[in-house]
C-alpha positions as CSV (number, residue, x, y, z in Angstrom):
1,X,254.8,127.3,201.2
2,X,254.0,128.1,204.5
3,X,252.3,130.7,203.4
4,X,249.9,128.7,200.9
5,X,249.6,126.3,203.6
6,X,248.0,128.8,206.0
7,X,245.4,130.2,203.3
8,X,244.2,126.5,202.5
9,X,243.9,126.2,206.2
10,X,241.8,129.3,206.5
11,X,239.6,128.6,203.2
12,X,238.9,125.3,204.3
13,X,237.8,126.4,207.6
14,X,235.3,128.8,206.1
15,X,233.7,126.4,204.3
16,X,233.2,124.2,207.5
17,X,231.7,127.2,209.1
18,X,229.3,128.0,206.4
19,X,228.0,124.6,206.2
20,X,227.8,123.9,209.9
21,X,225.3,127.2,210.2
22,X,223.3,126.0,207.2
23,X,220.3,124.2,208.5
24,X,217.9,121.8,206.2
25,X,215.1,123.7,205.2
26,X,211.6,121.5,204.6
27,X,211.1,121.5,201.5
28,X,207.4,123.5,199.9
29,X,204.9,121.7,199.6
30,X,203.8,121.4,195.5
31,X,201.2,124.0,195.1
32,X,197.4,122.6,194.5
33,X,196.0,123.0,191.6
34,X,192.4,123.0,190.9
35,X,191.6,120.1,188.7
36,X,190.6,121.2,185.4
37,X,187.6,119.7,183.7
38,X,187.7,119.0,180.1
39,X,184.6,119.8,178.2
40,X,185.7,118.1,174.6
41,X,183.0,115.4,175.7
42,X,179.6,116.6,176.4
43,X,176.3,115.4,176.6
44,X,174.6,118.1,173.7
45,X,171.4,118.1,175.7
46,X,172.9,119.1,178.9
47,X,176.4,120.4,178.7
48,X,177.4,117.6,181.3
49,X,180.7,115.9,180.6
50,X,180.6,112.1,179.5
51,X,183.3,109.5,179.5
52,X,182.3,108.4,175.7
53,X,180.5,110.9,172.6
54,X,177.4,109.9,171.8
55,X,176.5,113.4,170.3
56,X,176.0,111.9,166.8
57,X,173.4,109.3,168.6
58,X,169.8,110.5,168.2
59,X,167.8,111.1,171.5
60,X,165.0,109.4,171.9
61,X,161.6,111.2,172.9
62,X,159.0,109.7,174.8
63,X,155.2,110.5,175.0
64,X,154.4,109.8,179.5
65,X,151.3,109.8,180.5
66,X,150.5,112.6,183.0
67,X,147.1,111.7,185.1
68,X,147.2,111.9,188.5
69,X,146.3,108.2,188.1
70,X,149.3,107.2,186.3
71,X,151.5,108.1,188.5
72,X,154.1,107.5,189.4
73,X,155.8,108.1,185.9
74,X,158.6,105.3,185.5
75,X,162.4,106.4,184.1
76,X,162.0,110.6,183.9
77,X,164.2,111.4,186.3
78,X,166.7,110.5,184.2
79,X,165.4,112.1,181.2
80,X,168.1,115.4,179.8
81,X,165.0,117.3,179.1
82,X,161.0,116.9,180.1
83,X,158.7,119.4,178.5
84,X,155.0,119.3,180.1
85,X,152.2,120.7,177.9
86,X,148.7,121.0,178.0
87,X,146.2,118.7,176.0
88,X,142.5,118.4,175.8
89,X,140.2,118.3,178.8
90,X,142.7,120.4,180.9
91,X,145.0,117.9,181.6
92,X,148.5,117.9,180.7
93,X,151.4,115.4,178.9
94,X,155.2,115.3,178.7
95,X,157.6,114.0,176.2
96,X,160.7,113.1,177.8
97,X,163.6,113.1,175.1
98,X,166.7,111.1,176.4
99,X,170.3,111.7,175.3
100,X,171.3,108.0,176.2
101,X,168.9,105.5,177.2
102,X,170.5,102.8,178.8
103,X,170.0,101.7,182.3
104,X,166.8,104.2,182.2
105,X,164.3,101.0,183.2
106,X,161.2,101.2,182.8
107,X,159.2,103.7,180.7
108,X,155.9,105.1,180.9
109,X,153.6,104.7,180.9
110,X,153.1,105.7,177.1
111,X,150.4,108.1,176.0
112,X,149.1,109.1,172.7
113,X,150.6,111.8,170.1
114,X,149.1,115.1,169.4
115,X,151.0,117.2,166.7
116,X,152.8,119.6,168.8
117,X,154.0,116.8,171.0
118,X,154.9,115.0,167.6
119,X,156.9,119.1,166.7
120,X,158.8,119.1,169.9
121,X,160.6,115.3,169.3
122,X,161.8,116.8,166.3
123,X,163.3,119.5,167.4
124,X,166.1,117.1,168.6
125,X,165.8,114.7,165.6
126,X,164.7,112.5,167.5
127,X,163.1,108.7,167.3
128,X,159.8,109.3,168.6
129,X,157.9,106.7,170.7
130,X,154.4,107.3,171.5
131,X,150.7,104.6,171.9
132,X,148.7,106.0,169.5
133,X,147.5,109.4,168.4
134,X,145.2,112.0,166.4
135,X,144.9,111.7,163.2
136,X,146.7,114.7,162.7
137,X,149.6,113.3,164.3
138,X,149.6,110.7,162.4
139,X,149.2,112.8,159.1
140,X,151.9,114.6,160.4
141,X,154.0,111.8,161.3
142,X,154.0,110.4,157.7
143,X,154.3,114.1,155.9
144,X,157.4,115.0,157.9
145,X,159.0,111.7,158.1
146,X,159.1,110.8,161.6
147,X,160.7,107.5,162.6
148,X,158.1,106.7,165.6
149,X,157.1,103.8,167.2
150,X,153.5,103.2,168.1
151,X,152.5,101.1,171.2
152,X,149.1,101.2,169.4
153,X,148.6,100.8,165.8
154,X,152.1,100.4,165.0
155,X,153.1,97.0,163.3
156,X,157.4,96.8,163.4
157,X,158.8,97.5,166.7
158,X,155.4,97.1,168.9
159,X,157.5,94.2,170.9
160,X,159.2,97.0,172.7
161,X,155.9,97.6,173.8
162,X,154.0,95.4,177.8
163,X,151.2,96.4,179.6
164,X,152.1,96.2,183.5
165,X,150.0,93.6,184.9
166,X,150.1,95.8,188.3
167,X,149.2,99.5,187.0
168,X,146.7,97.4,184.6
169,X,144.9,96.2,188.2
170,X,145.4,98.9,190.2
171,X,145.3,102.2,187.2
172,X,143.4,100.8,184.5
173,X,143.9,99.4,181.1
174,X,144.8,102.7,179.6
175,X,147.9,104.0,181.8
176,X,149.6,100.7,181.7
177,X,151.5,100.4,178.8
178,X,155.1,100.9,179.4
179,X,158.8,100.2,177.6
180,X,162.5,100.2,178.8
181,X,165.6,101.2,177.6
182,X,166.6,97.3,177.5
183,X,163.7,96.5,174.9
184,X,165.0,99.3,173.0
185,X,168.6,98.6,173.2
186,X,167.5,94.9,172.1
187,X,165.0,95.3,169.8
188,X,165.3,99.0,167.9
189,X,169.1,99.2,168.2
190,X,169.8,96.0,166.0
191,X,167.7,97.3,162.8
192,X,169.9,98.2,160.2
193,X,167.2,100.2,157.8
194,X,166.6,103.1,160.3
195,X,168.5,105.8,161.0
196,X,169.8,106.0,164.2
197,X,172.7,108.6,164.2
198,X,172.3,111.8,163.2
199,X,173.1,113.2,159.7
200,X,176.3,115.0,158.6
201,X,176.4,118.3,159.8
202,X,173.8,118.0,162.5
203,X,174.3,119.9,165.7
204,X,172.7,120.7,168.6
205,X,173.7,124.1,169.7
206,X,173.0,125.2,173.1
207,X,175.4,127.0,175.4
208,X,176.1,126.0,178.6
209,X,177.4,127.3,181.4
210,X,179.2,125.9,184.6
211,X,179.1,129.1,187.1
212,X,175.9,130.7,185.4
213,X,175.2,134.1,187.4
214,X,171.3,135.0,186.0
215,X,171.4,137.9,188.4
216,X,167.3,137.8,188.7
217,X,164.8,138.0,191.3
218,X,164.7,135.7,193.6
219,X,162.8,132.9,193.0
220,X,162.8,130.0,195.4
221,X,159.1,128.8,195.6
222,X,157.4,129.1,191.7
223,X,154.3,127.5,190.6
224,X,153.0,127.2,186.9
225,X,149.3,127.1,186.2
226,X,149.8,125.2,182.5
227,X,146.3,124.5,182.6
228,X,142.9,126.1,184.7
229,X,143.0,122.4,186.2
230,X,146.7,121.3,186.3
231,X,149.8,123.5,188.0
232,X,153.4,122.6,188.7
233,X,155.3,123.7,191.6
234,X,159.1,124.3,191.8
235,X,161.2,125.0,195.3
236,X,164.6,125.7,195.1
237,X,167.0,122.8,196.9
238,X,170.6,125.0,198.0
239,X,172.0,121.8,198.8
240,X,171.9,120.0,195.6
241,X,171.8,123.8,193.3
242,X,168.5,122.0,191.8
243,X,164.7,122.9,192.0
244,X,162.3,120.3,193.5
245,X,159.3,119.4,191.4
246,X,156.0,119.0,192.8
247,X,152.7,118.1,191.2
248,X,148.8,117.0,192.4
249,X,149.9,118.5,196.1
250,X,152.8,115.7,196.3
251,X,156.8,115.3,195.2
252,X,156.9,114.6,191.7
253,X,158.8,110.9,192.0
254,X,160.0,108.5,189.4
255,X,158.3,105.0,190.4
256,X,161.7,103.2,189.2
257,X,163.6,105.1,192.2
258,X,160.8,106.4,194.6
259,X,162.8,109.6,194.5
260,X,161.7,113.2,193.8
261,X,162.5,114.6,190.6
262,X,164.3,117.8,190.0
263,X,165.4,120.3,187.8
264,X,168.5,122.2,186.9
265,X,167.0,124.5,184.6
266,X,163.6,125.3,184.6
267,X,162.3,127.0,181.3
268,X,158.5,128.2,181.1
269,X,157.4,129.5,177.3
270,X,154.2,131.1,176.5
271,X,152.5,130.5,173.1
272,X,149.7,130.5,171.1
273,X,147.0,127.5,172.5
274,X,143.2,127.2,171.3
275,X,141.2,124.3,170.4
276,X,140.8,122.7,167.6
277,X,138.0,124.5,165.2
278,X,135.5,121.3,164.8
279,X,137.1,118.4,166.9
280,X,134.7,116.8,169.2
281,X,137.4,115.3,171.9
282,X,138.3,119.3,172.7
283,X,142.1,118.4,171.4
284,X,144.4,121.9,171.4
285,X,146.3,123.3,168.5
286,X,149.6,124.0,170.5
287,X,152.3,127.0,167.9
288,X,155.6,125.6,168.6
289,X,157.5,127.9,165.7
290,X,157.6,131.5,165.5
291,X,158.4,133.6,169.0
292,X,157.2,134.2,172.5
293,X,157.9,135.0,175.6
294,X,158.9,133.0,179.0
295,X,161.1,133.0,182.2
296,X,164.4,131.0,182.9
297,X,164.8,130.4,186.3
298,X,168.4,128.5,187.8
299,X,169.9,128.6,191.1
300,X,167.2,130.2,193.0
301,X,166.6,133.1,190.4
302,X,164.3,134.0,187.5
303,X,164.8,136.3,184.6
304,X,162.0,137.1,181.7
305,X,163.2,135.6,178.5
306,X,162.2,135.2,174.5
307,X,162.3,132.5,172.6
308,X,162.2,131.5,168.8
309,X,161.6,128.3,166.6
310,X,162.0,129.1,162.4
311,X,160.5,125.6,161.9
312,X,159.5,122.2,162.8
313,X,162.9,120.9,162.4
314,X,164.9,123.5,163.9
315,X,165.8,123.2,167.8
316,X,164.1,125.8,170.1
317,X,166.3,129.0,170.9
318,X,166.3,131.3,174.0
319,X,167.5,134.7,174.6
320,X,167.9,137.4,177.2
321,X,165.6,140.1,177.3
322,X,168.5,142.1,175.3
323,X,168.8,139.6,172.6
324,X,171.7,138.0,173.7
325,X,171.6,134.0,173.1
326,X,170.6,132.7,176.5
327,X,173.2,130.3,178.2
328,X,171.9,126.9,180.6
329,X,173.4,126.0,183.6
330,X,174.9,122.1,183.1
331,X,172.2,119.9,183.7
332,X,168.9,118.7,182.9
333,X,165.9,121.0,182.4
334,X,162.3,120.4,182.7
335,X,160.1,123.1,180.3
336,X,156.3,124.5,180.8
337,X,154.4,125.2,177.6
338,X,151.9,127.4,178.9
339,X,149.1,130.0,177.8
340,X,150.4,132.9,179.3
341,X,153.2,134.7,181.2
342,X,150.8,135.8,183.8
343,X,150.4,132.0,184.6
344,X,153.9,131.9,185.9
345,X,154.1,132.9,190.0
346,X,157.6,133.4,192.1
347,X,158.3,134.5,195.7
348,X,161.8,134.6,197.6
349,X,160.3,132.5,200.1
């Protein structure tokens, strides 16, 4: 007993002695994780992620007015994609094609259709809203089954449609017809006879990228000569990873915001351009099918690139000097049609 005693007395003295040398150790810290962004939920024309999918929802493309004298334009800075091209007497137009419309404003102010303008809307299946047109626009309109509404000589729809009593005093009859996505949401959205979603098996497909290395030249000042007349300057912002667009020697600003418009991807296409055999108003036969030739530029670089269009109703397509399908950055883009590569200038400065 005595002996049992003593080794209970010595094992429970151990045990004191162990746990008086044990100190509390902090505890680690959880490690940080990165927070991982889900990209089930995208907007199609710009890869960025939404809360809601309104993929199925067809954009809507708008013809802007692009005189110095209507400017400022009203709602494009929030436009996914703006293309500029050139039209008759040197000057130039864009259609703005918007994902999702709402809380846009104000829009315009809304110019007339030429075919090619008419081309690029549907490239995204898009409803097409314009003041006016050629009448091959309009013969094209009705052949291929547009769903448009005209600001003009439309009948359904026109109360979308107000002149702005100021731009009318200050800019002129002709540069002050405007919309806004609330017209449209209360007007357009309502009919129940047009089609307003996209058709089964539609998609959109661009690739997008979030950490897109071009590994160009550098290109942080670029200016586009679309026209002999009418050129478009792009510098490159670091802070904001977005080129700054510049037009008529002054910031390129949306008159809903008084801000500067920018770019996340900047896309410049050559093509085929030449004036109409016969027209008396000089208007432009503008090849939006087929191939050419270009330059992407994102982040401060610029690589040559191709591109390709099989028909009016297919989306445009861009590839990599190699071939290789051509990834965006995520973001909006703003696109130069333009006669020529050569028209396209870059420094690193």
């Amino acid at each position: 007993m005595k002996l049992h005693k003593l080794l209970c007395l010595v094992l429970a003295l151990c045990l004191v002695l162990c746990a008086c040398g044990k100190k509390d150790e902090p505890e680690a810290p959880p490690e940080e994780k990165e927070e991982e962004i889900s990209y089930d939920i995208v907007n199609p024309l710009t890869g960025e992620v939404l809360e809601e999918d309104i993929s199925e929802n067809r954009p809507f493309a708008f013809v802007i007015n692009n005189l110095k004298a209507a400017t400022p334009q009203c709602g494009i800075s929030k436009a996914d994609i703006i293309y500029e091209v050139p039209v008759e007497g040197g000057i130039t137009r864009m259609v703005a094609i918007f994902q999702d419309i709402s809380d846009v404003g104000a829009i315009g102010s809304i110019r007339s259709a030429r075919p090619y303008l008419v081309d690029i809307a549907l490239a995204y299946d898009s409803v097409f809203i314009h003041a006016g047109g050629s009448d091959q626009a309009y013969t094209d309109m009705k052949n291929k089954d547009v769903l448009h509404f005209d600001g003009v000589n439309g009948s359904r729809g026109t109360d979308i449609f107000y002149r702005d009593a100021e731009r009318r005093q200050t800019a002129g009859y002709e540069h002050s017809l405007f919309t806004s996505s609330d017209l449209i949401e209360e007007i357009i959205y309502p009919m129940d006879d047009i089609r307003l979603t996209h058709e089964d098996g539609y998609k959109f497909d661009q690739t997008y990228e979030t950490d897109l290395d071009l590994q160009g030249e550098a290109a942080n000042s670029i200016i586009a000569q679309i026209t002999s007349s009418k050129s478009t300057s792009f510098e490159y912002d670091a802070e904001s990873q977005t080129y700054k667009i510049f037009e008529y020697d002054k910031e390129y600003t949306d008159g809903n915001t008084d801000q500067q418009v920018s770019a996340k991807n900047v896309i410049f296409i050559s093509t085929d351009i030449s004036r109409v055999s016969g027209d008396s108003a000089g208007r432009l036969s503008v090849r939006t099918t087929g191939e050419g030739t270009g330059y992407f530029a994102y982040n401060g670089e610029i690589i040559p690139i191709k591109w390709s269009r099989d028909s009016y109703s297919d989306q445009f397509e861009y590839f990599t000097q190699d071939g290789s399908p051509l990834a965006l950055g995520r973001g909006n883009a703003y696109v130069c049609v333009m006669y020529s590569d050569d028209d396209v200038s870059y420094s690193a400065e």
